[in-house]
C-alpha positions in Angstrom: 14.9 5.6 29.5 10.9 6.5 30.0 8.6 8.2 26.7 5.8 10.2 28.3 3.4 9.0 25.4 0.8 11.5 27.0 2.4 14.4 25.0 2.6 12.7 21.5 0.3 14.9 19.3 -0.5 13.5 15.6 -3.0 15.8 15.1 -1.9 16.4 12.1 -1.9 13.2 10.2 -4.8 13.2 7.6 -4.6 9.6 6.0 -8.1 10.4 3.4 -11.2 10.3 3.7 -13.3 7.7 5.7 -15.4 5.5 2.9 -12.2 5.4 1.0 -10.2 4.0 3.6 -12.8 1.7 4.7 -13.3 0.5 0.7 -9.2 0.1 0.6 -9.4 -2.2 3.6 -11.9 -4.2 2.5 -10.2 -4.7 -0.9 -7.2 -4.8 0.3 -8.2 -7.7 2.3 -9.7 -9.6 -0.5 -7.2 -9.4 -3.1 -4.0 -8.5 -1.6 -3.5 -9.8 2.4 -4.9 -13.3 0.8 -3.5 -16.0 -1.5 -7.0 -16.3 -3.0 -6.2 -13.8 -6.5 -2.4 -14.2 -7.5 -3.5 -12.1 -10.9 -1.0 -8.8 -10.6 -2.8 -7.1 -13.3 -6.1 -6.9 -11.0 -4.1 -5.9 -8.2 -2.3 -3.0 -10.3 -5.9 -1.7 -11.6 -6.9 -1.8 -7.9 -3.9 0.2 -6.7 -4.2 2.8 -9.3 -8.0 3.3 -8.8 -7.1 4.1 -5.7 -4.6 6.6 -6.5 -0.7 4.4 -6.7 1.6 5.8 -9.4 2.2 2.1 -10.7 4.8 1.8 -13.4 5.1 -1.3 -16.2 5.9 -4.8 -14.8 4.6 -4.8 -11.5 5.1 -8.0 -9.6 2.5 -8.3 -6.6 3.0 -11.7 -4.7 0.5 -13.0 -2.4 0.3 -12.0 1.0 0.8 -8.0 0.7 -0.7 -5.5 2.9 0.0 -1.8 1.9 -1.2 1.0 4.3 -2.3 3.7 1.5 -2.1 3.4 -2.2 -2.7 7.1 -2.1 0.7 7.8 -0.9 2.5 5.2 -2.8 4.5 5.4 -6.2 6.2 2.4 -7.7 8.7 2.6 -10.5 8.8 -0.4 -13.5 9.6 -3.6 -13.2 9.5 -3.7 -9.3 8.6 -7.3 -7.1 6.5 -6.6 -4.1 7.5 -10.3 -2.9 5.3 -12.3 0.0 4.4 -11.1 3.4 5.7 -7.4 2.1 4.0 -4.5 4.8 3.8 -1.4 3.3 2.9 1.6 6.0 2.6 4.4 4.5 2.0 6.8 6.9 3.3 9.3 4.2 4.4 9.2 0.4 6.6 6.4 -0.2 8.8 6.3 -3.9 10.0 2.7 -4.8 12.5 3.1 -8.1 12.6 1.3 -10.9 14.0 -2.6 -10.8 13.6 -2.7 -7.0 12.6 -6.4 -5.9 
């Protein structure tokens, strides 16, 4: 089995503007794809400035890389646990207690 990947067409994928994808990936980089800042509440605050629906009790272990906190809504008490990869190409709904 072939895929002629000359006719795929995502022309209509509009993942947000340019500066705030290029401030997410620097951040991101910094405090969430590293080890360096295991606080979760600065990575909450950072998630909902740029845009997460974040409920109460968010675990965020080291090592996390999440596409777009735009499109992203996590429920309470909810473990994002190391090495988690988060592509979210479109909005993504974690419930509540989900580890």
């Amino acid at each position: 089995m072939s895929v002629d990947l000359s006719t795929y067409n995502n022309s209509w994928y509009k993942p947000g503007p340019l500066l705030k994808r290029v401030a997410w990936h620097i951040l991101s980089g910094i405090f969430f794809r590293t080890g360096l800042f295991p606080v979760y509440g600065v990575k909450r605050s950072l998630l909902r400035i740029f845009g997460a629906k974040i409920g109460k009790g968010l675990v965020i272990k080291p090592f996390v890389n999440i596409k777009y906190p735009w499109l992203l809504e996590i429920g309470d008490h909810c473990w994002l646990g190391e090495q988690v990869w988060i592509d979210n190409l479109a909005q993504i709904t974690i419930g509540n207690n989900v580890c």
